[in-house]
C-alpha positions in Angstrom: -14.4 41.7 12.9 -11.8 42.9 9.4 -9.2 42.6 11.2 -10.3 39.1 12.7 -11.1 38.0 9.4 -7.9 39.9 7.5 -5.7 38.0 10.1 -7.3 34.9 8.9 -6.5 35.6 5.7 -2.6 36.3 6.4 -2.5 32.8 8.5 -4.4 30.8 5.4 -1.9 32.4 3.3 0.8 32.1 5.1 0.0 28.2 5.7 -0.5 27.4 1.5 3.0 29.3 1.0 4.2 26.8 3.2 2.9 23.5 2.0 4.2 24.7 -1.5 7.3 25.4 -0.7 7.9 21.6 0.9 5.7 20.5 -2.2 8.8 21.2 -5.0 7.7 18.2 -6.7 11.4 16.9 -7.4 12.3 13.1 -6.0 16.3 13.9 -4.1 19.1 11.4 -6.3 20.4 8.4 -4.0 23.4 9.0 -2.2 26.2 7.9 -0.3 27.1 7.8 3.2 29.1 10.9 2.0 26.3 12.3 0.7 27.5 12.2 -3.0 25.5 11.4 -5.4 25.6 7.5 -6.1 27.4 7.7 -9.7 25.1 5.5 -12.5 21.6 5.6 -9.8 18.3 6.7 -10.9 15.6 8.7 -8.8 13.0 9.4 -11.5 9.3 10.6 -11.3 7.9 8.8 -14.5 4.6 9.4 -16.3 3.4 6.6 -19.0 0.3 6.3 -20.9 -1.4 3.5 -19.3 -4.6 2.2 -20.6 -5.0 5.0 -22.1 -4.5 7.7 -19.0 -1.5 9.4 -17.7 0.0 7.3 -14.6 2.9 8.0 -12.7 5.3 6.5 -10.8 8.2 6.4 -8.6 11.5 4.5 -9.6 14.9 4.5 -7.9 17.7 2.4 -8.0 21.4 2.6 -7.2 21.9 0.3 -10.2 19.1 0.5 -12.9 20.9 -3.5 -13.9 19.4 -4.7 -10.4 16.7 -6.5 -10.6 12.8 -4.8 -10.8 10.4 -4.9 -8.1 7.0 -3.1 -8.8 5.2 -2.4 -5.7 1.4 -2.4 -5.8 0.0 0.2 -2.8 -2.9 -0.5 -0.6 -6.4 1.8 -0.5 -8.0 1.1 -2.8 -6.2 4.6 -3.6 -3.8 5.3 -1.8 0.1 5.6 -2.5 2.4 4.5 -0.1 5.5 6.4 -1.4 5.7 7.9 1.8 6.1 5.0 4.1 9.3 4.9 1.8 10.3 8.4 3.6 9.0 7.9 6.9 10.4 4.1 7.2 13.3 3.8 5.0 14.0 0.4 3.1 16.8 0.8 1.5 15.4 -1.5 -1.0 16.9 0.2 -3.6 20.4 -0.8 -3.1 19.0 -4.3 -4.3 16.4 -3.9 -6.5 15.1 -1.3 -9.2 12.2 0.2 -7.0 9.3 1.0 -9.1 6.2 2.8 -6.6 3.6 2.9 -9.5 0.3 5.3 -8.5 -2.7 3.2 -10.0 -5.2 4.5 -11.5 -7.3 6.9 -9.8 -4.7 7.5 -7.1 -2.1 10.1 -6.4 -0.2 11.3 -9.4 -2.6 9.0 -11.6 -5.7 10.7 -10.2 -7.7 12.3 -12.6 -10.9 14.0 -13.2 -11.4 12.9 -16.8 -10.8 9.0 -15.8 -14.0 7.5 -17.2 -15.6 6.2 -14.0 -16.4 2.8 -15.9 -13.0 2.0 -16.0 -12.7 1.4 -12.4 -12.9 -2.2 -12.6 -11.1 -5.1 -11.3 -10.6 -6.4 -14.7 -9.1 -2.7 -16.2 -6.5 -2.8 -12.7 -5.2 -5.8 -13.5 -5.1 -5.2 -17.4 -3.1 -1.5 -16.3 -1.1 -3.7 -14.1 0.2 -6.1 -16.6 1.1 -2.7 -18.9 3.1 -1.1 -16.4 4.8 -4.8 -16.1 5.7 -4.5 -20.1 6.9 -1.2 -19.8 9.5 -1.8 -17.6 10.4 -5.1 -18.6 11.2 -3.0 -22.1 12.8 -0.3 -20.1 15.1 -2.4 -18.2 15.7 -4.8 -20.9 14.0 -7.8 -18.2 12.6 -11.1 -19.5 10.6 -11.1 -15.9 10.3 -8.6 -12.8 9.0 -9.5 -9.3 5.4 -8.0 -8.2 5.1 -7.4 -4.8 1.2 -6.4 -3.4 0.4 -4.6 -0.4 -2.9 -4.9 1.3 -5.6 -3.9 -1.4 -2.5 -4.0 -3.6 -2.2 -7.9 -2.1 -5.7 -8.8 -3.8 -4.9 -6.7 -6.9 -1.5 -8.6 -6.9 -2.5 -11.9 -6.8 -5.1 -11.8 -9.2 -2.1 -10.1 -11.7 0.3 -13.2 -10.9 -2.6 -15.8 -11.4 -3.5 -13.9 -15.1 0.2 -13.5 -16.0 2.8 -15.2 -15.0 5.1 -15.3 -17.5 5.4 -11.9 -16.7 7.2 -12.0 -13.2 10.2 -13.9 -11.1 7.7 -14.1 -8.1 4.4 -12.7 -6.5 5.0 -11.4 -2.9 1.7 -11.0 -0.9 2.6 -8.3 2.2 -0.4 -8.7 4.8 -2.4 -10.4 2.5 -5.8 -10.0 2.1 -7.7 -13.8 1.9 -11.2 -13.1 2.8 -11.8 -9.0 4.3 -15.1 -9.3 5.5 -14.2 -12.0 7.4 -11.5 -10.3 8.6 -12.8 -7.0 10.0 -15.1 -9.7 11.9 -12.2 -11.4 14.0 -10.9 -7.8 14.6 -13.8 -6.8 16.2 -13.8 -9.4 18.0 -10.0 -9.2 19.2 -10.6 -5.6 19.8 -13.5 -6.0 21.9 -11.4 -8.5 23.9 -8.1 -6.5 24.0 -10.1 -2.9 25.2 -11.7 -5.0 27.7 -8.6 -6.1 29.4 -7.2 -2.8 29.2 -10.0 -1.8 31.4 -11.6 1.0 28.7 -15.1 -0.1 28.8 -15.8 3.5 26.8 -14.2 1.9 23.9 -15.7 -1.7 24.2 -19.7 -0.3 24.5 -18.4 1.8 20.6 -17.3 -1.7 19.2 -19.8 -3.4 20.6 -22.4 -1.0 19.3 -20.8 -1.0 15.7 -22.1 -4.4 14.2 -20.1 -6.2 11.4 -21.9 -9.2 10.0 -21.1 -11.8 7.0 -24.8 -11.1 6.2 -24.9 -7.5 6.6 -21.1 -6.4 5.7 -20.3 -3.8 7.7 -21.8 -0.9 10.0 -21.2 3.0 9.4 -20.5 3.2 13.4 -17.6 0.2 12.5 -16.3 2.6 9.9 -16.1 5.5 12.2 -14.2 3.6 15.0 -11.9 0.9 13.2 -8.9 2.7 12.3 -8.6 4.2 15.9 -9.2 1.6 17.6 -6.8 -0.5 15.7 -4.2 1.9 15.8 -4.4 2.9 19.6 -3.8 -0.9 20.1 -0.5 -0.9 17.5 -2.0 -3.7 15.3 -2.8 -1.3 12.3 -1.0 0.4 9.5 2.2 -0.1 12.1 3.0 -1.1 15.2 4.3 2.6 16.3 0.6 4.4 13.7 -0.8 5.6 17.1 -3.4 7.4 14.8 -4.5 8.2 11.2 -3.5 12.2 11.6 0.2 11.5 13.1 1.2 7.7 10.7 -0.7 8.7 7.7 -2.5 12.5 7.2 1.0 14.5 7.8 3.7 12.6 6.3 2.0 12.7 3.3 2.1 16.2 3.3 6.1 16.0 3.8 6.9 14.4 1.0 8.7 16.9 -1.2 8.6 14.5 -4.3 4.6 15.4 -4.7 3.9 18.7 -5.9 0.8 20.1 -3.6 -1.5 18.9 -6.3 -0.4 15.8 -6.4 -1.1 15.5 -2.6 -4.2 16.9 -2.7 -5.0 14.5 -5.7 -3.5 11.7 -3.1 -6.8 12.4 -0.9 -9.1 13.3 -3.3 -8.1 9.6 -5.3 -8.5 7.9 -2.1 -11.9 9.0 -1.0 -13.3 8.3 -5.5 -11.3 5.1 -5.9 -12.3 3.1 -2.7 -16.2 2.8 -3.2 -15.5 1.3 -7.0 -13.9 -1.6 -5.1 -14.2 -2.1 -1.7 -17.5 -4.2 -1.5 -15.9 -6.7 -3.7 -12.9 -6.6 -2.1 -14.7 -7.9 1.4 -16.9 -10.3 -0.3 -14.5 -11.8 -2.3 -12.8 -15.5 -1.0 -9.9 -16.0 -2.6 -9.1 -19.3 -1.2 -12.5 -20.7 -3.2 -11.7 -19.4 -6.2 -7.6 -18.8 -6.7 -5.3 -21.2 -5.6 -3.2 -22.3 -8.4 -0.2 -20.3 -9.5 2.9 -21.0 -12.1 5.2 -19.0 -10.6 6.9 -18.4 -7.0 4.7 -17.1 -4.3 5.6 -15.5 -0.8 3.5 -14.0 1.8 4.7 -11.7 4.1 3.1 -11.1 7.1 2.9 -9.2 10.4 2.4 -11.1 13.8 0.3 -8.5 15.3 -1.7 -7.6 11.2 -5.4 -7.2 12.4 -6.5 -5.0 9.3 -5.6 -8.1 7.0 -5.8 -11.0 9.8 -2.6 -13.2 9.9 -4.3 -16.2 10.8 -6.5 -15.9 7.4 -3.4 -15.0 5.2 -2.1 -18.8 6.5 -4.9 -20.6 6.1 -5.1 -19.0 2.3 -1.3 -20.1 1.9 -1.8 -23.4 3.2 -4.4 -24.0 0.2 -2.3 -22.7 -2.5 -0.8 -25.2 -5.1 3.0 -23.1 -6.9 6.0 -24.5 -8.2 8.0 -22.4 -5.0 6.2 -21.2 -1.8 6.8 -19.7 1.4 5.4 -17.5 4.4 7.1 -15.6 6.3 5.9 -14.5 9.4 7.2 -11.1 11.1 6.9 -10.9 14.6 7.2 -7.3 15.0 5.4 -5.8 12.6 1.5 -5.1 12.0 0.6 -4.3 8.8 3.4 -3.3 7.2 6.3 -5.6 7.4 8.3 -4.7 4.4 8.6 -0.8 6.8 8.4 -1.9 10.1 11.5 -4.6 9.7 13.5 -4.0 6.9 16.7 -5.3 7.3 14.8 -9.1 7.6 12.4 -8.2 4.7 15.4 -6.8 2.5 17.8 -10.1 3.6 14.5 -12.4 3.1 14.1 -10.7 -0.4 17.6 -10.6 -1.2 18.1 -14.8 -0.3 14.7 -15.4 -2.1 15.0 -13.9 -5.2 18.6 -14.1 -5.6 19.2 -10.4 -5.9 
């Protein structure tokens, strides 16, 4: 039984000693194909005061003069730095990459954050901050907001209150109207599992109700995210599962200290209930359709988290000086990772960069 227990103790220990030492908390410079550090390129972890907590962020660049992009993650909660690592961009050959950690999330996760400031209004207000900070930093009249899934219904919201703050608003998988959604991907998933012959799967979906009226079910909640992903039309077309896509890259990214990822989970699980049942009621095509500025959706053919079909028919009803929607038909829900070269060329042809 001690020695069970001590050997228990040598492979726990053993285990922490090893996510610290891949948890350095340093973010690598940008290099060449020489591997030489790219002369005049930044690779900073940044902390700011914003609204009145410590928030950090991400920002690389191979020339800080490029123009800004300030990437708005998903969740609510969770930072998507490392879809960066496991899907590189190269986005930062073009553009000064900012991947801001919102409040509540990752390296701005805090215990002390005053629960009453998780609000729609305070996100957008830190949003708009973050904005001034590194139009200041950069010395930029404008920068371009780009919003990914919950980031995508922070984002737009941030474009709508303040545009004289950005070049353009980039939707990717944009959300329109979630509860709506999650009902059609039942329903496609119901179909899809069918055809495939795995009647197990069908009798879980079809015993996990989701309902305009009713929102949706705990049994919905335990099943969604595998079944979505076992069919390729989640986070990615190759996220075969939450663990493998998700859970253990996280962990590899060297830039977070092993706080910080721990923070990363523990942010996700507080942040998402401050939000999420507004997030699914909310219909944005009712209520936000006029923009002064640029607006471009990007999103994925096979998206059934943030339903393509719904991200059109929002488009379709928005009035802006510039629009256009881009649909990728390789990707899920994460176009910008899934196909970069076309997102980077798209951005690059777009925006002028």
């Amino acid at each position: 039984m001690l020695t069970g227990f001590l050997v228990f103790l040598t492979v726990a220990g053993i285990g922490i000693a090893g996510l610290a030492w891949i948890s350095p908390g340093r973010l690598e410079p940008l290099r060449d194909e020489t591997w030489a550090i790219i002369p005049g390129s930044i690779s900073e972890r940044v902390f700011v005061d914003i609204g009145g907590i410590r928030q950090g962020m991400f920002i690389q660049s191979v020339d800080p003069a490029n123009p800004v992009l300030l990437f708005l993650h998903g969740g609510p909660g969770m930072p998507e730095f490392f879809m960066e690592q496991e899907f590189p961009t190269a986005i930062s050959q073009d553009f000064t990459m900012v991947w801001w950690e919102q409040r509540g999330a990752g390296m701005s996760f805090a215990t002390d954050i005053p629960p009453a400031s998780m609000t729609i209004e305070q996100m957008i207000a830190d949003t708009i901050e973050v904005a001034d900070y590194l139009r200041a930093r950069f010395g930029k009249e404008k920068i371009i907001l780009l919003g990914h899934s919950w980031g995508s219904y922070l984002g737009i919201q941030v474009a709508a209150e303040a545009p004289d703050r950005f070049l353009a608003y980039i939707g990717m998988a944009q959300i329109a109207h979630q509860l709506r959604s999650e009902i059609l991907a039942r329903d496609f998933m119901i179909d899809a599992y069918r055809k495939l012959g795995d009647e197990r799967m069908v009798r879980k979906l079809e015993a996990a109700p989701v309902s305009m009226k009713d929102g949706l079910s705990p049994a919905w909640m335990r099943h969604r995210d595998k079944a979505m992903h076992q069919l390729g039309v989640g986070n990615t077309r190759d996220t075969l599962s939450v663990v493998r896509g998700i859970f253990l890259p996280v962990w590899r990214v060297r830039a977070y200290t092993l706080r910080e990822k721990i923070n990363i989970w523990r942010g996700k699980l507080w942040s998402r209930p401050f939000f999420w049942d507004a997030l699914l009621r909310d219909d944005l095509a009712k209520r936000l359709t006029r923009f002064e500025l640029p607006i471009y959706f990007f999103v994925g053919h096979h998206d059934h988290t943030a339903n393509a079909e719904l991200s059109k028919a929002y488009f379709d009803v928005i009035e802006a000086p510039t629009k256009e929607f881009y649909l990728f038909e390789n990707s899920a829900h994460s176009p910008l990772f899934e196909e970069p070269k076309l997102a980077r060329a798209i951005l690059r042809e777009t925006l002028n960069a």
